[in-house]
C-alpha positions in Angstrom: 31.7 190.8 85.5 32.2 187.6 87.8 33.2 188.4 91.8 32.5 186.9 94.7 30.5 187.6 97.4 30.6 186.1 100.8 31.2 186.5 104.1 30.2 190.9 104.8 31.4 191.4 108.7 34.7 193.8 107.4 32.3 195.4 104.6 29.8 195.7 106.9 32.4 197.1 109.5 33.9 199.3 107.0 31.0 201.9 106.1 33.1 203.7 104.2 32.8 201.8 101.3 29.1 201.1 101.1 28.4 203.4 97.9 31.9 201.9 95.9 30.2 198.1 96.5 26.0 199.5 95.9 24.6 197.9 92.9 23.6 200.2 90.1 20.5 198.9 88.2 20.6 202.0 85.8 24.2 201.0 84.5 23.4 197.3 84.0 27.2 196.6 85.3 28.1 196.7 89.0 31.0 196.2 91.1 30.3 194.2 93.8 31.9 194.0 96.6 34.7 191.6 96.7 34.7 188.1 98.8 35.9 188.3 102.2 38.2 184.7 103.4 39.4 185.2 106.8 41.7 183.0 108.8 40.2 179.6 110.3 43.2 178.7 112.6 42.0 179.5 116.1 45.7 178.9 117.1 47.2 180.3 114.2 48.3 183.8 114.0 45.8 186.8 113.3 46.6 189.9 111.6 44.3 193.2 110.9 45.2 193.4 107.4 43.6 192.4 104.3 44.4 192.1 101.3 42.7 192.7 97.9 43.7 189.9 95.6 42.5 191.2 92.2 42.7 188.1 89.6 42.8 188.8 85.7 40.3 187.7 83.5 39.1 183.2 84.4 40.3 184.0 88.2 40.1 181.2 90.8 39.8 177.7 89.1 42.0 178.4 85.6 44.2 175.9 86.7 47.3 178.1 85.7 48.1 180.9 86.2 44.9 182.9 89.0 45.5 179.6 90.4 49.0 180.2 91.7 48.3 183.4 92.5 45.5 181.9 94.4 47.8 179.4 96.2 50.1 182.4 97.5 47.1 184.0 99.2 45.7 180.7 101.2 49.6 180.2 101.8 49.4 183.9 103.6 45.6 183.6 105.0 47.0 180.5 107.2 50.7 181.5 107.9 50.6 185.2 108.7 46.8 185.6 109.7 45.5 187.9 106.6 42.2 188.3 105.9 41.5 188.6 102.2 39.2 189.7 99.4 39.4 188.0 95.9 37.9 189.8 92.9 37.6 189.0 89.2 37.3 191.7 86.0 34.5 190.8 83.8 34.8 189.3 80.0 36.0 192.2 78.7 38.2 193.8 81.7 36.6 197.1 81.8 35.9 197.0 84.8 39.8 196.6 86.2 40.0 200.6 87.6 36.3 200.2 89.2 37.6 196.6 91.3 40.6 198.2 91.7 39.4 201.0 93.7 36.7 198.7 95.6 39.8 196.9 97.0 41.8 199.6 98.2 38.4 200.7 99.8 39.1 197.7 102.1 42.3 196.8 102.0 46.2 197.6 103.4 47.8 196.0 100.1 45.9 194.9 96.7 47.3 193.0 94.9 46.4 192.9 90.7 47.4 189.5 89.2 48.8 190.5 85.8 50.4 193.6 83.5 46.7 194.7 82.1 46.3 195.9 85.3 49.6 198.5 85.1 47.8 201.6 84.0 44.8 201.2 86.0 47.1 200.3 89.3 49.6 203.4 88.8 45.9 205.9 88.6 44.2 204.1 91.4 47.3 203.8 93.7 48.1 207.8 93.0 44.6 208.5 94.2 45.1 205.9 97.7 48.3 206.6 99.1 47.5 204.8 102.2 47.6 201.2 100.4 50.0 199.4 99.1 49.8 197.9 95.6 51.3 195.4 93.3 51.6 194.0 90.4 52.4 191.0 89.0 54.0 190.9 85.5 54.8 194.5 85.1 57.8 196.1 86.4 55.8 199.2 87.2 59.1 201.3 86.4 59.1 204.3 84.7 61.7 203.4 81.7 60.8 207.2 80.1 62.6 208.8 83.1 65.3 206.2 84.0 63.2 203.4 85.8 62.0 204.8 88.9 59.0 203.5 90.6 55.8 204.3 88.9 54.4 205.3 92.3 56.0 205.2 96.1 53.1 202.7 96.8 53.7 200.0 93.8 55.6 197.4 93.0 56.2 195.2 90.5 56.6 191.3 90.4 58.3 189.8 87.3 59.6 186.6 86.1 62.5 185.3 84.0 60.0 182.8 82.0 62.6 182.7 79.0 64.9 180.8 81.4 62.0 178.0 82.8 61.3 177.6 79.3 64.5 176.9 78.4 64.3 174.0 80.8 60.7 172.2 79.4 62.4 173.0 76.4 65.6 171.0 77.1 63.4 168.3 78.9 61.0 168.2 75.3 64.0 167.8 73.4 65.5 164.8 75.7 62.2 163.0 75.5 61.1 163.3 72.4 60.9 160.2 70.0 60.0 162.3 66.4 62.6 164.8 66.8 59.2 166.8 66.4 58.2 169.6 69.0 55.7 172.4 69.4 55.0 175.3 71.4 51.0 176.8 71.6 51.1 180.4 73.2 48.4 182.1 74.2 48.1 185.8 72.7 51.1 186.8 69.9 52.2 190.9 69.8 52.9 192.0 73.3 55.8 190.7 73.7 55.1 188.1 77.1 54.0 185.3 75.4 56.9 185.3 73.4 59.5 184.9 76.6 57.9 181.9 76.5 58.7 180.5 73.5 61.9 181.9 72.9 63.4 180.0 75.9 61.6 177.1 74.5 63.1 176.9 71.5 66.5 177.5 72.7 66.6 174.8 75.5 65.0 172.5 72.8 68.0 173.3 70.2 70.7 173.5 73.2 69.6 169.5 73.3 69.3 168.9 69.2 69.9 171.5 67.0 68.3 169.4 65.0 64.6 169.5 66.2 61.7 171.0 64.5 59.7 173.0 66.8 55.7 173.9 65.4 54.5 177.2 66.8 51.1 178.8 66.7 49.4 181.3 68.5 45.6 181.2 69.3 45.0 184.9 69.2 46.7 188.1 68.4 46.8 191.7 70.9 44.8 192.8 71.4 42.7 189.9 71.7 42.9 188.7 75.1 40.6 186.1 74.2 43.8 183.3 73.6 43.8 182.7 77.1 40.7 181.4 77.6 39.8 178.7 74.4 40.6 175.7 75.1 38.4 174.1 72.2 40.5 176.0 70.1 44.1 174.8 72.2 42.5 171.4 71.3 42.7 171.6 67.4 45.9 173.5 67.1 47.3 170.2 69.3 45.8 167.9 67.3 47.1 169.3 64.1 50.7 169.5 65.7 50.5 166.0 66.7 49.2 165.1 63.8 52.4 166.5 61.6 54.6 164.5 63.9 55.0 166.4 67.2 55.0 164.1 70.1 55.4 166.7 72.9 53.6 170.3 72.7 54.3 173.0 75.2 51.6 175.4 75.8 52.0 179.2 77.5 48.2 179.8 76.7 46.8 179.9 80.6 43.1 178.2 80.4 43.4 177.4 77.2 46.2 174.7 78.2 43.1 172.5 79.5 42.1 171.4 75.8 46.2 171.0 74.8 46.0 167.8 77.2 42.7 166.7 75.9 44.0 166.3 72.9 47.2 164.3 73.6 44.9 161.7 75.3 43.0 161.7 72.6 46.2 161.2 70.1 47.5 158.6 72.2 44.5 156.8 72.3 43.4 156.8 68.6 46.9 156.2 67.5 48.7 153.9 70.0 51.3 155.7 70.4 51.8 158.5 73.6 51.9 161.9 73.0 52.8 164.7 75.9 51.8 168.4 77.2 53.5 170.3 78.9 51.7 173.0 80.8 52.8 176.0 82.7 53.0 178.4 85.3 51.6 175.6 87.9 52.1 172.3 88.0 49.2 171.2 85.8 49.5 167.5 86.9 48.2 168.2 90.3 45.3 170.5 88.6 44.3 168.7 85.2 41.8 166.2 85.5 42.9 163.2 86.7 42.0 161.6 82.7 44.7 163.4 81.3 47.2 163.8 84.1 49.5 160.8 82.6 49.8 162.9 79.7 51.3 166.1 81.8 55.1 165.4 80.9 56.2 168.5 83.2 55.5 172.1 83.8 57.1 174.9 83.8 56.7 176.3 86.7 56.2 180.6 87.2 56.0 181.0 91.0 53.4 183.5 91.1 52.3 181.7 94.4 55.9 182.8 96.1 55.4 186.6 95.2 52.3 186.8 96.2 53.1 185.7 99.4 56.4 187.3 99.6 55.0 190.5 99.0 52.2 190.1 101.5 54.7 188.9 103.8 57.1 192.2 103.1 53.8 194.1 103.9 53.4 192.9 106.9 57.0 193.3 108.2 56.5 196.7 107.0 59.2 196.3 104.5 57.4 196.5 101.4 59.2 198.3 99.1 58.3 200.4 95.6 60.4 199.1 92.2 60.5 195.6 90.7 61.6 192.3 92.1 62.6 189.6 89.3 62.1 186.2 90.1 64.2 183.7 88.0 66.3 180.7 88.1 68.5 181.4 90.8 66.5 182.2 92.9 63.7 179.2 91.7 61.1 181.9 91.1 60.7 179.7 87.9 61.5 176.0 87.2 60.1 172.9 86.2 57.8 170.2 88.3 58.5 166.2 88.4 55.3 165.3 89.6 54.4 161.9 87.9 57.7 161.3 87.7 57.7 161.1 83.8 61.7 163.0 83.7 63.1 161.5 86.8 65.5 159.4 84.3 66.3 163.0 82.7 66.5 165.6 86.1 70.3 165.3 86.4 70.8 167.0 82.6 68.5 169.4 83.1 70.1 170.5 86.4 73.2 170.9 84.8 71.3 173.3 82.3 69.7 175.0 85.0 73.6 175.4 86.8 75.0 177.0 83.3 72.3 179.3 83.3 72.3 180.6 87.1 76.2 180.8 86.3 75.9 183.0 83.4 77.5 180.5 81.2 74.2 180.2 78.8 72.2 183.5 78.4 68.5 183.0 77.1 67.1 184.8 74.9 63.5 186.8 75.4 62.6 186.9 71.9 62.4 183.8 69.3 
């Protein structure tokens, strides 16, 4: 287990969680207490509440998708005064009920950044009624009994990912020289991941029906592990690229770091430019600055905009139990320019984006 550990004044403040954060030397596997951020801005506004941002498994620093999450919560620290704890399951994610409870032991809202965190949320939330929880990528509706609200005190944040994929998809197809695509995800058999590429490989084929589109996946469910090898994101790019892809899109969250490694290293062995595409943030303002050429675009999942949103809504005191999509019409999900690499191709993909907030096209969530 990785979490984060420092400044104490609100643990120390708040006795009534010192035996939840105690280390146990018997177990061998603690929860520590989570690390406290509190606002800076002397000026700024100041708020009592804090908030128990709960990353999945790579947390602060994945470059993709903790990271947005992680730009929603400094977005709320220094605009609406929140103090805030950040926590981090260990390799396996065992421990996800244990930091779970540790931050609604401190906090007015937690907030669990993605859907492995659904079960444990809906039992820790029914035993805190007093705090506020979400969770992003999970409805948290009860589809068994007509879709009510898993709990009065939880909400879900979800994302229309089929339709920003449609749009790196149309963008792949418009830029591409080989008429040769592929798509990397993650983790295959839960169903996410595959949002992902199905709205790929329709935008690309809206474009050229034409186009041949490589898939792979790194893992299978229940191995998580996907996420998180970016050696292994490396040689699946290379081998795409190598059978005449010149643009691969990757929905694989940390492992999208070695999917950019690899098109510099194709372009430079070869001559010839090959792209990435990355996703969730814009990867070509957190890739290292060797390989940012390379980021074509992103597709963009605005994890950051819930999580503030939903903090904000806290604070009004209008959060709300249920789920709250974001999509295309509402730019919960798009696509970035940075590096300007499809300036000469923004008009087309707008008039995608119209047909799809219009109703006209409907993307699929399946390949």
């Amino acid at each position: 287990m990785k979490t984060l550990m420092k400044l104490m004044g609100l643990l120390l403040a708040l006795t009534m969680i010192a035996a939840a954060c105690g280390d146990s030397d018997e177990s061998g596997d603690t929860t520590a207490a989570p690390e406290e951020t509190t606002a800076t801005t002397e000026a700024g506004p100041t708020s009592d509440t804090n908030v128990g941002l709960t990353f999945d498994i790579g947390g602060r620093g994945d470059q993709s998708f903790n990271d947005s999450a992680a730009t929603g919560i400094d977005k709320a620290q220094n605009e609406l005064g929140i103090s805030f704890t950040e926590a981090e399951p260990n390799a396996d994610g065992s421990n996800r009920s244990e930091l779970l409870q540790t931050q609604a032991d401190v906090s007015q809202l937690v907030i669990a950044v993605g859907f492995l965190f659904g079960g444990d949320v809906e039992a820790v939330a029914a035993e805190n009624a007093g705090v506020n929880f979400a969770v992003i990528d999970d409805a948290m509706l009860d589809f068994d009994n007509g879709g009510v609200p898993r709990g009065d005190n939880i909400a879900g944040l979800t994302f229309a990912e089929h339709e920003g994929s449609f749009l790196v998809g149309v963008a792949a197809a418009l830029k591409s020289e080989t008429g040769t695509v592929g798509f990397i995800g993650g983790v295959s058999g839960f169903g996410l991941i595959e949002r992902f590429e199905a709205g790929f490989n329709e935008g690309a084929r809206a474009v050229n029906p034409d186009i041949e589109i490589i898939p792979q996946y790194i893992t299978e469910f229940p191995n998580f592990d996907g996420f998180n090898a970016p050696d292994r994101a490396k040689d699946i790019a290379l081998g795409m690229y190598d059978q005449g892809a010149d643009i691969v899109y990757h929905a694989a969250g940390g492992s999208g770091a070695g999917m950019f490694e690899a098109a510099k290293e194709q372009s430079e062995a070869t001559g010839s430019k090959v792209w990435g595409i990355g996703v969730d943030s814009d990867q070509y303002n957190t890739v290292s600055t060797s390989v940012q050429e390379y980021v074509m675009t992103s597709m963009l999942k605005r994890v950051d905009v819930a999580v503030f949103e939903i903090t904000k809504a806290h604070e009004d005191g209008m959060f709300a139990a249920g789920n709250t999509v974001y999509d295309l019409s509402v730019d919960g999900v798009g696509y970035s320019t940075t590096g300007g690499f499809i300036d000469d191709i923004v008009d087309q993909i707008e008039d995608y984006k119209a047909k799809i907030v219009s109703g006209e096209i409907v993307v699929p969530t399946e390949p």
